[in-house]
C-alpha positions as CSV (number, residue, x, y, z in Angstrom):
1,X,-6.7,-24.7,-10.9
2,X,-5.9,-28.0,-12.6
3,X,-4.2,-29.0,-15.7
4,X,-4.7,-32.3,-17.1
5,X,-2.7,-32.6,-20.2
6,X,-3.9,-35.9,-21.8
7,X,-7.5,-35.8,-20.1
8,X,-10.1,-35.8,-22.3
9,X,-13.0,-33.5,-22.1
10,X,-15.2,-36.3,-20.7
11,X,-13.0,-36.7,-17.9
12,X,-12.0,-32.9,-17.3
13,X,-15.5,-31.2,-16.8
14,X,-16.7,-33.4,-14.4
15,X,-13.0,-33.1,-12.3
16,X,-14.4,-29.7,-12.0
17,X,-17.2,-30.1,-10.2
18,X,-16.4,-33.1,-7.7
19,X,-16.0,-30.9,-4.7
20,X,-19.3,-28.6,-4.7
21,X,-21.2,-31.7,-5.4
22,X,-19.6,-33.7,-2.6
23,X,-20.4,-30.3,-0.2
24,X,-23.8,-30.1,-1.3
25,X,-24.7,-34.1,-0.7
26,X,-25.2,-32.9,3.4
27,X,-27.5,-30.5,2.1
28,X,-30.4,-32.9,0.3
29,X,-32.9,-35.4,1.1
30,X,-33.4,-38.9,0.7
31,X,-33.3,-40.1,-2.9
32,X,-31.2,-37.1,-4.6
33,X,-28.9,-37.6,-1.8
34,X,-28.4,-41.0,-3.1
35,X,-28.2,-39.9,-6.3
36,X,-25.6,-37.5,-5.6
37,X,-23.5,-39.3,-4.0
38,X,-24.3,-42.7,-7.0
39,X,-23.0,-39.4,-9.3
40,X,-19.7,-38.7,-7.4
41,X,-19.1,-42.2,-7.7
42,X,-19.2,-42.5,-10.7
43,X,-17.0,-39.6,-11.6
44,X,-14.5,-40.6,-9.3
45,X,-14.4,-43.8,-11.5
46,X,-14.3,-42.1,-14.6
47,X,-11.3,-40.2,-13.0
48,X,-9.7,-43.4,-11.8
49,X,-10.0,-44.9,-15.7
50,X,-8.6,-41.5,-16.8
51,X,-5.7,-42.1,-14.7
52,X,-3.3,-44.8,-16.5
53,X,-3.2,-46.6,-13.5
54,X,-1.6,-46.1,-10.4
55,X,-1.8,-42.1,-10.9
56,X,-0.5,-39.1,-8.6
57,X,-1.7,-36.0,-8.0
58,X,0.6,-34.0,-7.3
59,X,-0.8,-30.3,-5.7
60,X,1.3,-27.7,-6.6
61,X,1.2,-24.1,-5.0
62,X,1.9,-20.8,-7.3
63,X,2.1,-16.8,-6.1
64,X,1.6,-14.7,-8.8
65,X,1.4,-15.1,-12.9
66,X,3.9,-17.9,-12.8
67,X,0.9,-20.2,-12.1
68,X,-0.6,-19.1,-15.3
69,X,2.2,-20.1,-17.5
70,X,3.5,-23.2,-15.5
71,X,-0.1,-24.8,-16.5
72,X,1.4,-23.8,-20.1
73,X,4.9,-26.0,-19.5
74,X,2.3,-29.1,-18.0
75,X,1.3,-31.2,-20.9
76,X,4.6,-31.9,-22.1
77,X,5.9,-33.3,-18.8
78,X,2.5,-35.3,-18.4
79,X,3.1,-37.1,-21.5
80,X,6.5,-38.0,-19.9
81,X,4.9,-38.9,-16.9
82,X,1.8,-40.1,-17.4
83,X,1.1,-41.6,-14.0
84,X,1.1,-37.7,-12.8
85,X,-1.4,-35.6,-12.9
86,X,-0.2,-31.9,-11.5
87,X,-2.9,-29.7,-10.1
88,X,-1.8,-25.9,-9.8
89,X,-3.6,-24.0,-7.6
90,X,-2.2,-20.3,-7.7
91,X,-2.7,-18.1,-4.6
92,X,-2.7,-14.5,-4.8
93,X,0.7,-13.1,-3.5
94,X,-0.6,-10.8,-0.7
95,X,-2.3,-14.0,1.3
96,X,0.8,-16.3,0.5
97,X,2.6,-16.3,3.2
98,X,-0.2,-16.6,6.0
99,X,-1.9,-19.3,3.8
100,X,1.3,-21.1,3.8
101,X,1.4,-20.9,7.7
102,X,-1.7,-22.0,8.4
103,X,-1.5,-24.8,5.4
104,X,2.1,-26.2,7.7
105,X,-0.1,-25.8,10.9
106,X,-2.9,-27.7,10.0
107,X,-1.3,-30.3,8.1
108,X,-2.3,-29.5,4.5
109,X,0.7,-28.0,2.9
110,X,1.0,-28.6,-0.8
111,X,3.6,-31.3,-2.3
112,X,5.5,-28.4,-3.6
113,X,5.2,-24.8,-4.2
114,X,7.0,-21.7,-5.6
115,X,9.0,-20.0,-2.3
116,X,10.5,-16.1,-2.1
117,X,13.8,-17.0,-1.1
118,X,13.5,-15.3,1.6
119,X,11.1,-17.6,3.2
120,X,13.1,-20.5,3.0
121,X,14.7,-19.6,6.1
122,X,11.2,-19.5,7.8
123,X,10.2,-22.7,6.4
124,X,12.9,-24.6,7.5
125,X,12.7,-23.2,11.3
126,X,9.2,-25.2,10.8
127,X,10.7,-28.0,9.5
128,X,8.3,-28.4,6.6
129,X,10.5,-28.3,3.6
130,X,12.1,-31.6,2.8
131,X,16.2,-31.7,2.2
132,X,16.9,-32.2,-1.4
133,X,20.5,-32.8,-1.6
134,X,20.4,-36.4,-2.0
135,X,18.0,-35.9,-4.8
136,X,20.2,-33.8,-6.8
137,X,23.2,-35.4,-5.9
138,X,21.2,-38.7,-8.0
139,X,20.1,-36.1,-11.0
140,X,21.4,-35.7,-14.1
141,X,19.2,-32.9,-14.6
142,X,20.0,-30.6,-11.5
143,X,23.8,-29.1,-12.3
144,X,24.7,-26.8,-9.1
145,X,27.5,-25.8,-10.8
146,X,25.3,-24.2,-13.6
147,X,23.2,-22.0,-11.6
148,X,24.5,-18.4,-10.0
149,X,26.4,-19.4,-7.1
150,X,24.6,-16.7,-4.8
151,X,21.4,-17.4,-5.9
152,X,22.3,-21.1,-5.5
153,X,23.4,-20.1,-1.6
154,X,19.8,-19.1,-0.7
155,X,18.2,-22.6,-1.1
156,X,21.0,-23.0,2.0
157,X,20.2,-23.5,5.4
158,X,22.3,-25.2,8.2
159,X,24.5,-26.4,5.5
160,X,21.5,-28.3,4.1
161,X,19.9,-28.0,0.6
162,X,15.7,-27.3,0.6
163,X,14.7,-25.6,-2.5
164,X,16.1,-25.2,-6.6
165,X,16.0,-21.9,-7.9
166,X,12.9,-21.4,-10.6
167,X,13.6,-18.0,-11.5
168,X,15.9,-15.2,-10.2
169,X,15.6,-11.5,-9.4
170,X,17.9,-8.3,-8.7
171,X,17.9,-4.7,-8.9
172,X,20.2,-2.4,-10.9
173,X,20.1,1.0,-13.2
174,X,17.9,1.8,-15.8
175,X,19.4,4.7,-16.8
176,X,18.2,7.6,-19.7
177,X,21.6,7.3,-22.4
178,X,20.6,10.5,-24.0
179,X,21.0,12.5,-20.9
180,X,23.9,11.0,-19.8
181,X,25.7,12.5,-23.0
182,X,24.3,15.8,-22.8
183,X,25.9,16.2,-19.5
184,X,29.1,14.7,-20.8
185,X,29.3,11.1,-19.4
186,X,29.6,8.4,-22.3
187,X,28.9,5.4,-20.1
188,X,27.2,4.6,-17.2
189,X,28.8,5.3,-13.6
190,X,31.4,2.7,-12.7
191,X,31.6,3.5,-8.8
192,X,29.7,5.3,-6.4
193,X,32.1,8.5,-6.9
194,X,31.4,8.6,-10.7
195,X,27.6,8.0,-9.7
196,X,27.6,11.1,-7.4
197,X,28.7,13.5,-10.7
198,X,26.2,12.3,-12.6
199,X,23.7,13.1,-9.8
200,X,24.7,16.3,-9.5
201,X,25.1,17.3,-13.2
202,X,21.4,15.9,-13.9
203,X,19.7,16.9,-10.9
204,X,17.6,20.0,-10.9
205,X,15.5,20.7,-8.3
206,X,14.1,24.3,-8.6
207,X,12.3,22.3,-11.8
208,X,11.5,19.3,-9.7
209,X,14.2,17.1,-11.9
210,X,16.6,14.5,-9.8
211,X,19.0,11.9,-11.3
212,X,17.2,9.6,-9.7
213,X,14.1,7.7,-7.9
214,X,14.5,5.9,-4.4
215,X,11.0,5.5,-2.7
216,X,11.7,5.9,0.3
217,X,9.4,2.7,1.4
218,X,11.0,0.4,-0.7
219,X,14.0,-1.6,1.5
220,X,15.7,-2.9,-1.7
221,X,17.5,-0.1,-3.1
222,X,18.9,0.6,0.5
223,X,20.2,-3.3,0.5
224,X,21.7,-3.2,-2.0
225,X,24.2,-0.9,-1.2
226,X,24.5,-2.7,2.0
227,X,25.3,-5.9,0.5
228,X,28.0,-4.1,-1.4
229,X,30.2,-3.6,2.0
230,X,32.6,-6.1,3.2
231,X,31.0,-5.9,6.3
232,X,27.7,-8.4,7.0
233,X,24.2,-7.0,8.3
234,X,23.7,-9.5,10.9
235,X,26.5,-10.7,13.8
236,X,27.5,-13.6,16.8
237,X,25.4,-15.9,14.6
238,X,23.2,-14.1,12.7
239,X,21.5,-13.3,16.0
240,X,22.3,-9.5,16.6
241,X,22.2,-6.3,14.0
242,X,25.3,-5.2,12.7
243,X,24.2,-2.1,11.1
244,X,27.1,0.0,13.2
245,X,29.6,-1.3,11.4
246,X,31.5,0.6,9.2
247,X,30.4,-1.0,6.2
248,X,26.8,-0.1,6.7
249,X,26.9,3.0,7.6
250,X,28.8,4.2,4.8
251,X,26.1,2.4,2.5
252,X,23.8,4.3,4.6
253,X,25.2,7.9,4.4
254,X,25.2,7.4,0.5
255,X,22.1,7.0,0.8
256,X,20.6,9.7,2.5
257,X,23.3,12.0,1.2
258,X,21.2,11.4,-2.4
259,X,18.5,13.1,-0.9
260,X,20.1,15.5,1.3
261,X,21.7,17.0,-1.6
262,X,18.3,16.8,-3.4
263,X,19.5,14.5,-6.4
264,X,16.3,12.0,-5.0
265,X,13.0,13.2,-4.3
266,X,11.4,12.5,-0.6
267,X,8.4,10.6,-1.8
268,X,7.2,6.9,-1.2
269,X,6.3,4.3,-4.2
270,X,2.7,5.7,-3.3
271,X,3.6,9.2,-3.9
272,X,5.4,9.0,-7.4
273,X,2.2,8.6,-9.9
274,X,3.3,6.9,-13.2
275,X,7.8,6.2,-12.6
276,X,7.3,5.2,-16.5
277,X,6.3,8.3,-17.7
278,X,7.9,10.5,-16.0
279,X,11.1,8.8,-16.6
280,X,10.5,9.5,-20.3
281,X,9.7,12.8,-19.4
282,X,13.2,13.1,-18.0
283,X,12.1,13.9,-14.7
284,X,14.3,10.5,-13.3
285,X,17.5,10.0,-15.2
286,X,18.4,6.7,-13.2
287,X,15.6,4.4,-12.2
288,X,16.9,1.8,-9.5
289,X,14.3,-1.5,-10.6
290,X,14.4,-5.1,-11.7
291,X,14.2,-6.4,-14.7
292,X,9.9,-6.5,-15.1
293,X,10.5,-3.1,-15.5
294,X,12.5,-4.0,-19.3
295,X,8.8,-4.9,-20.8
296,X,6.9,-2.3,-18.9
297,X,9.7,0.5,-20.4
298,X,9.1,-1.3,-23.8
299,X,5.5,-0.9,-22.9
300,X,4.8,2.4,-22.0
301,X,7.2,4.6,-23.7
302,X,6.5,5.9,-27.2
303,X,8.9,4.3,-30.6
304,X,10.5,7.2,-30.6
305,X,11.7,7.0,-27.1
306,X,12.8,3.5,-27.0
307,X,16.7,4.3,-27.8
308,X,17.5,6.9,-25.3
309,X,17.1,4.1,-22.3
310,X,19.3,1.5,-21.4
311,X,20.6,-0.6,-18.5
312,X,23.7,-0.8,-16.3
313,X,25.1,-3.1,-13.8
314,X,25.0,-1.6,-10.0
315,X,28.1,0.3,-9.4
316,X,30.0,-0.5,-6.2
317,X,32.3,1.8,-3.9
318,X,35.0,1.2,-5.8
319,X,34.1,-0.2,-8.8
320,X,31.5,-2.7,-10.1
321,X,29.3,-3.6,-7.2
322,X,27.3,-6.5,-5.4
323,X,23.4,-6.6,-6.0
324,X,20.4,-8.4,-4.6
325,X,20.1,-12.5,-4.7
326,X,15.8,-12.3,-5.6
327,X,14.0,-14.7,-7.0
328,X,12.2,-18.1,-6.0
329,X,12.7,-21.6,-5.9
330,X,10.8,-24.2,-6.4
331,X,10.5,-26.5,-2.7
332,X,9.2,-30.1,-1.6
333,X,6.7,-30.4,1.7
334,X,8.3,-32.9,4.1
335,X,4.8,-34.2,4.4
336,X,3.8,-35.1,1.0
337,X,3.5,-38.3,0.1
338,X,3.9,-37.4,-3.4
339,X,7.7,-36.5,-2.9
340,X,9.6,-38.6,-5.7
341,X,6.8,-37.2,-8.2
342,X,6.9,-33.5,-7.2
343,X,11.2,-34.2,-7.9
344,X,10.5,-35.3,-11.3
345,X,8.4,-32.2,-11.9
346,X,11.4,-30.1,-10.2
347,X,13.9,-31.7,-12.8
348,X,11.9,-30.6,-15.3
349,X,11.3,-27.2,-14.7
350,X,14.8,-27.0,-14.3
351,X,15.9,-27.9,-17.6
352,X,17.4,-25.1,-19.4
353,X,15.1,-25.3,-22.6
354,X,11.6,-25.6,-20.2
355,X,13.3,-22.4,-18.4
356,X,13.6,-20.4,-21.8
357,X,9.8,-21.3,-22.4
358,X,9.2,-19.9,-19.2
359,X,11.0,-16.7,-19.8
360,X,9.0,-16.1,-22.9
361,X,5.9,-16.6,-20.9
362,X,6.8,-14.4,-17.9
363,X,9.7,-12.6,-18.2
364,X,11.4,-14.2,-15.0
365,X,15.1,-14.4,-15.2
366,X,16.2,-18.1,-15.4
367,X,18.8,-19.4,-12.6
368,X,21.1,-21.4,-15.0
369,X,24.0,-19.9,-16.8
370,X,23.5,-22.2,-20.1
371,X,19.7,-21.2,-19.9
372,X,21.0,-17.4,-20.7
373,X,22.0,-19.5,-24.0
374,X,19.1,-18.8,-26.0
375,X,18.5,-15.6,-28.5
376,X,15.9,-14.2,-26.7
377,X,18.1,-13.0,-24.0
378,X,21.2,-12.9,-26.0
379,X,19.8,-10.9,-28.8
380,X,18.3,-8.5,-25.8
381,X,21.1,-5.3,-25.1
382,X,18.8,-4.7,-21.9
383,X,18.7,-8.0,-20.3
384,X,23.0,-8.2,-20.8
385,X,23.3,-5.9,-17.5
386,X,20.9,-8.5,-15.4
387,X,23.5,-11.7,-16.7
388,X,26.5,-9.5,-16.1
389,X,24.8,-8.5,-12.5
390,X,23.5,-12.0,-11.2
391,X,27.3,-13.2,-11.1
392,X,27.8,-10.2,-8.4
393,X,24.7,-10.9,-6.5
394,X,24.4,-11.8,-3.1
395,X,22.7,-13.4,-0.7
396,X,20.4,-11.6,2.5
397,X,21.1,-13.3,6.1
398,X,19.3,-16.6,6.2
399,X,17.2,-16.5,9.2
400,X,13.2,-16.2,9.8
401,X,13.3,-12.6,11.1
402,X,15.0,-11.5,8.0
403,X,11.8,-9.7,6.4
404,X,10.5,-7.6,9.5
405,X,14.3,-6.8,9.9
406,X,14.5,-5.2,6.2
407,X,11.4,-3.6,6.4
408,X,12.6,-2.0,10.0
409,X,15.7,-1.4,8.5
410,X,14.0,1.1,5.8
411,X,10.8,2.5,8.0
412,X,14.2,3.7,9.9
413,X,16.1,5.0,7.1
414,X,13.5,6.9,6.3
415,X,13.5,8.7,9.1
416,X,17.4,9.6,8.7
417,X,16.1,10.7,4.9
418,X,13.7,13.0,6.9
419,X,16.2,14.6,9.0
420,X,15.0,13.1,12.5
421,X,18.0,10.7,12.7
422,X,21.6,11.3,11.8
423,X,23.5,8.6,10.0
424,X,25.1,7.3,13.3
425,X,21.6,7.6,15.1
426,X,19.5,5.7,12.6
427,X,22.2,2.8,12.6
428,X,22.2,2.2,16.5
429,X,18.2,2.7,16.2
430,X,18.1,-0.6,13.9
431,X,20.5,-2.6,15.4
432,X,18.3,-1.8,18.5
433,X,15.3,-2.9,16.7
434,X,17.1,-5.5,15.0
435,X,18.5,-6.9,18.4
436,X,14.9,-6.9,20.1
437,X,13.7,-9.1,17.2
438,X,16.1,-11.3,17.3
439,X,15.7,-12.1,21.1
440,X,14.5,-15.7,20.5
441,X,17.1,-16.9,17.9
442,X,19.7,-15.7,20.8
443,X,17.6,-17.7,23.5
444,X,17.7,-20.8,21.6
445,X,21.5,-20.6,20.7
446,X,22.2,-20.1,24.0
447,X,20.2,-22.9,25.0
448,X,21.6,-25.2,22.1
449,X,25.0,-23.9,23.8
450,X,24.1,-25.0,27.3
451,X,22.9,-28.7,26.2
452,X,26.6,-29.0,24.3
């Protein structure tokens, strides 16, 4: 879609129709041919004199809502820039990744575009994203030392900078209050061994009531109790599994203890029918989500429900623990012609106050600590665990494979949760997996090795 903030309606319904004209101009005969093409002239004229001038378009790629309410944000950074004209197109989120791929392949990436974080690693082994340290060492408006420093750490690759977080994500407990206190805890758990009473106190199986809900296809709950371990998932250069290690494998056994000892139902996201509901039912007293789940709670539960829920930072092995570093970043195409434009729209979506705006229109965490400023968050009790959490949040290895390694890493952890692998059985199973997709990165650091 486009968004033309100081267009006026002359100008902005023909922009709409320049390319099905153009297509159907092979299609005609003789004199409307002619007059097609006279007509797309003359638009492109009309655009031109709309243009203040020199005038860049600048194409901009969104996944998801955000592309909805960036086109909000647009008219005040066109009057600011009036030489630049931002056209969002927003894809849908399933197709992103293989339209990005084939977009890099056939030479028509976007100037810029909204990135998972981990894809940047992907990205970069393509070399299509273009380094941006330089630029933000110039900016005023661009303060690294304002942003999370884990979230921060992800834009990272090779000790080069390629992206600027946009928004930020992580996982931690919603939690039902009222049943806490009815089974004698005043607080939420602190560390995996307070976690594991309250488990057991509020789980009751014979009545098809557990303390909590893990689908068992979803990789992030798992990861975030790796993360939590001194020890990393990947080793010898991020080019072999390290899911033997100690570390892992105690994050592991935590995990399928939960529903070994039947304080977590066996079922997949697929399985569970409405989470929301049945958490005010009381059939979940935890609920391990991120924070889109604050407006859906405030959504779906009834008034009188709304004070027995509340949230709680991740608790660690021994005391407050790591979480997650989600989220996206905003990224510049190598190829673009457009680049110093697509940086001043960057700047701007990076200033706090622009970030807040965006917060109210999507609920997406901002990246910046003096963003957290404003009384929308600050006045919000349930969005205080998410600040407190995003300073313990941490990265995922930064490498291509890193996706199909998390999703093997679950599909296998599953089958631990089933009983078909022990703990020690399902960690040598991934870092088999894990090794076996990870063959290339080893071939070309050996051969990097051999040209030294």
């Amino acid at each position: 879609m486009s968004r033309r903030g100081h267009a006026d309606e002359r100008c902005a319904r023909p922009h709409g129709r320049i390319a099905p004209a153009a297509r159907g101009a092979g299609r005609v005969r003789g004199g409307f041919r002619r007059g097609v093409r006279a007509a797309a002239v003359l638009v492109a004229l009309c655009l031109a004199g709309c243009a203040h001038g020199r005038g860049d378009t600048l194409v901009f790629w969104t996944f998801g809502p955000e592309g909805d309410a960036v086109t909000k944000l647009l008219p005040d950074f066109e009057r600011t820039h009036p030489d630049i004209h931002v056209e969002v197109q927003q894809l849908p989120l399933s197709a992103a990744h293989q339209k990005l791929l084939t977009a890099i392949a056939g030479g028509t990436a976007p100037d810029m575009a909204q990135l998972g974080n981990t894809w940047l690693p992907e990205m970069v082994a393509l070399h299509a994203l273009a380094p941006l340290q330089q630029r933000v060492a110039a900016s005023a408006a661009v303060v690294p030392a304002d942003y999370f420093a884990s979230i921060w750490a992800t834009n990272v690759n090779g000790g080069q900078l390629y992206g600027i977080p946009w928004y930020v994500d992580t996982r931690l407990l919603f939690y039902r209050s009222d049943l806490l206190k009815q089974a004698g805890f005043d607080a939420p758990p602190r560390d995996w061994a307070e976690w594991r009473r309250m488990l057991a106190a509020l789980s009751h199986p014979e009545r098809k009531v557990y303390g909590i809900l893990l689908p068992t296809n979803e990789y992030e709950q798992l990861l975030s109790l790796a993360l939590q371990q001194p020890d990393p998932l990947l080793r010898d250069d991020d080019s072999r599994g390290n899911f033997e290690s100690a570390g892992f494998k105690r994050a592991l056994g935590f995990y399928v203890d939960t529903f070994r000892l039947r304080q977590a139902p066996d079922v997949t996201n697929v399985e569970v029918g409405n989470p929301w509901e049945e958490f005010g039912r009381g059939v979940y007293a935890f609920y391990f989500s991120g924070p889109w789940n604050v407006a859906e709670f405030r959504k779906r539960l009834p008034a009188s429900e709304q004070g027995d829920w509340a949230t709680a930072p991740l608790p660690g092995p021994d005391g407050p623990g790591a979480g997650l570093a989600g989220g996206a970043s905003l990224v510049v195409f190598r190829a673009s012609k457009h680049q110093r434009a697509a940086w001043a729209l960057v700047e701007y979506l990076s200033q706090p106050q622009v970030q807040q705006r965006f917060y109210r229109l999507t609920g997406d965490m901002p990246p910046r600590r003096s963003s957290w400023d404003s009384p929308l968050l600050q006045d919000d009790a349930a969005m205080h665990a998410f600040r407190d959490q995003l300073e313990r949040v941490k990265p995922t290895p930064a490498v291509p494979e890193w996706e199909r390694i998390a999703v093997m890493m679950q599909q296998v952890a599953a089958r631990a949760v089933a009983g078909e692998l022990t703990v020690d059985q399902a960690a040598a199973e991934m870092d088999r997996q894990a090794d076996i997709i990870l063959a290339k990165r080893r071939s070309l650091l050996d051969g990097a090795e051999a040209k030294r």
